[in-house]
Legacy VTK file of the C-alpha trace (Angstrom):
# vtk DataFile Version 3.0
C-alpha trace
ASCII
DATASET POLYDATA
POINTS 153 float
70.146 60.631 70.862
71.868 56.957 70.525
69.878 54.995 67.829
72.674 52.805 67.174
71.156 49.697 65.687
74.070 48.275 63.700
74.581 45.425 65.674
71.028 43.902 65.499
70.779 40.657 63.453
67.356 39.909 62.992
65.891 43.317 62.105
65.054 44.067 58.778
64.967 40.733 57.511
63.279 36.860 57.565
64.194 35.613 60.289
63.410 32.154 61.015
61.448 31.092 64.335
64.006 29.838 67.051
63.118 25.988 67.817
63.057 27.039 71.918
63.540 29.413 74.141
66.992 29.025 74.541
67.900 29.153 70.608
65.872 32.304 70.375
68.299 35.655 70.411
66.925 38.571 72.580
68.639 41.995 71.248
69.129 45.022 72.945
69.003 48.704 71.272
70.248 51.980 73.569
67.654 53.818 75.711
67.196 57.026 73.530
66.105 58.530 77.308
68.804 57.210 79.508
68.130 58.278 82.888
64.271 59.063 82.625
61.963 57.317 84.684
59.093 56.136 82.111
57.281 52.546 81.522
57.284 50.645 77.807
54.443 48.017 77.779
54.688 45.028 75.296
51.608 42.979 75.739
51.145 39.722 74.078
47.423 38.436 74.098
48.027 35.157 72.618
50.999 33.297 74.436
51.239 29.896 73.695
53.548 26.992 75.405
53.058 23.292 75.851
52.159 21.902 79.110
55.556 19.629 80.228
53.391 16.279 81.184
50.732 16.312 78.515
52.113 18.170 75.801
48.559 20.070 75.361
48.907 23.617 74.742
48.410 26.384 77.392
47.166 29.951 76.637
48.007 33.067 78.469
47.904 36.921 77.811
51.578 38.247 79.271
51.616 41.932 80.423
55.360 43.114 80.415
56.631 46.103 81.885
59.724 47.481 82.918
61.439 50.781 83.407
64.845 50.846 81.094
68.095 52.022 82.001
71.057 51.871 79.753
69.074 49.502 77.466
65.891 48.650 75.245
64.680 45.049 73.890
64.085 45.153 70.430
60.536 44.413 69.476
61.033 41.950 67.003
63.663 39.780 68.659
61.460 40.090 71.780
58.279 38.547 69.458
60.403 35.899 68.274
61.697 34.702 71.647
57.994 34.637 72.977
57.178 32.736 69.979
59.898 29.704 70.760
57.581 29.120 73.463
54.947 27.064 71.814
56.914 24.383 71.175
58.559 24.353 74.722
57.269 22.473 77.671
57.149 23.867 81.337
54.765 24.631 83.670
53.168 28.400 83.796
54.669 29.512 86.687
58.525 28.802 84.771
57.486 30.232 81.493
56.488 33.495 83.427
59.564 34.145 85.513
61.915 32.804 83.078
61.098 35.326 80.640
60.914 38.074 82.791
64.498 36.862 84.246
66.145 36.914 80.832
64.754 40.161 80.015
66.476 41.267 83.069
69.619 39.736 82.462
69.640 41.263 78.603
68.684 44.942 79.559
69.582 45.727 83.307
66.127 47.540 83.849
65.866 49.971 86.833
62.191 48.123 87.108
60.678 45.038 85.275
57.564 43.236 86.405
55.378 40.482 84.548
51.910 39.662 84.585
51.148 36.423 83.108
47.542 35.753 82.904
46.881 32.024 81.902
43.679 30.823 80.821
41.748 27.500 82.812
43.682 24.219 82.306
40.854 21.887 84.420
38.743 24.649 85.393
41.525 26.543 87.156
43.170 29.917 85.790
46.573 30.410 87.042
47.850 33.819 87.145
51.320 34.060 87.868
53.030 37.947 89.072
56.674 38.250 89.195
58.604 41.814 89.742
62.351 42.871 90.441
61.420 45.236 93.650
59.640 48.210 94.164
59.929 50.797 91.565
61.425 54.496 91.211
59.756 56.825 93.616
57.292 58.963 91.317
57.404 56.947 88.472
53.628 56.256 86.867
53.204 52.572 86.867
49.498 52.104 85.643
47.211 48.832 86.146
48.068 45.823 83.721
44.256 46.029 82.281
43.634 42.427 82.177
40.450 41.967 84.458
40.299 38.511 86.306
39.115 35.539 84.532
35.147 35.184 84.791
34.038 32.561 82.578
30.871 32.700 80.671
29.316 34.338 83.529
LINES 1 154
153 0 1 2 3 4 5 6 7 8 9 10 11 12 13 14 15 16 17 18 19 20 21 22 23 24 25 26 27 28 29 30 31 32 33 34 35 36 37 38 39 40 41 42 43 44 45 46 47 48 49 50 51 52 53 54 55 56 57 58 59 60 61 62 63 64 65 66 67 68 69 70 71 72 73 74 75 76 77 78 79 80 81 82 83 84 85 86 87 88 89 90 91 92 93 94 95 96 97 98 99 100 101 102 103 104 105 106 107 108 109 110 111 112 113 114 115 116 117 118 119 120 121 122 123 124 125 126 127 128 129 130 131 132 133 134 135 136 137 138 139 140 141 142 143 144 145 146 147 148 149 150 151 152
């Protein structure tokens, strides 16, 4: 098994938030299960980003999953770059896909898909799907688990 972590920077130590998304360093550890078809799930239930014309905040729960190949992203560096969001502005549909792009660029997954799940801005939820193609034959890909938005009702 490869557990070669001697290359990451942030873990293991204060690291300082990154000012925006493209400050914020995304690491990569080996896949201890290079060549096995199986899912990791990072979920983050309280997304924030700023809305580009008002500057308001937006709100989302992001569902990421992907199958790895050669690579895994390291949780921490992964928190940290979804954390340079809240002081970045773009619309929901960008902050989605652009996250789920870099993650793709960074690892090389056999399978990534996002699910970001945005709460009402004027009434409205906008849920925004994004996925690199259909996945491995066989492999278990289970629901995301975030039920549509209802409202009070």
């Amino acid at each position: 098994m490869n557990s070669d972590v001697s290359g990451l920077t942030q873990l293991g130590q204060f690291t300082a938030q990154p000012n925006s998304p493209e400050e914020a360093v995304l690491e990569r550890v080996p896949n201890p299960h290079k060549g096995t078809h199986y899912v990791a799930r990072f979920t983050a239930p309280e997304f924030t980003s700023l809305c580009p014309i008002t500057a308001q905040p937006d709100f989302a729960h992001l569902v990421i999953d992907y199958i790895p190949g050669d690579w895994l992203v390291e949780s921490k560096s992964l928190k940290l770059y979804l954390t340079s969001f809240r002081n970045h502005g773009a619309f929901h549909e960008a902050c989605t896909v652009d996250i789920a792009k870099r993650l793709v660029d960074l690892l090389g997954p056999v399978w990534l898909r996002i699910g970001g799940y945005w709460y009402p801005r004027g009434g409205i939820p906008i849920d925004v799907f994004w996925q690199t193609g259909s996945p491995p034959a066989g492999a278990w890909i289970p629901d995301q688990g975030v039920p549509p938005y209802r409202g009070r009702g």
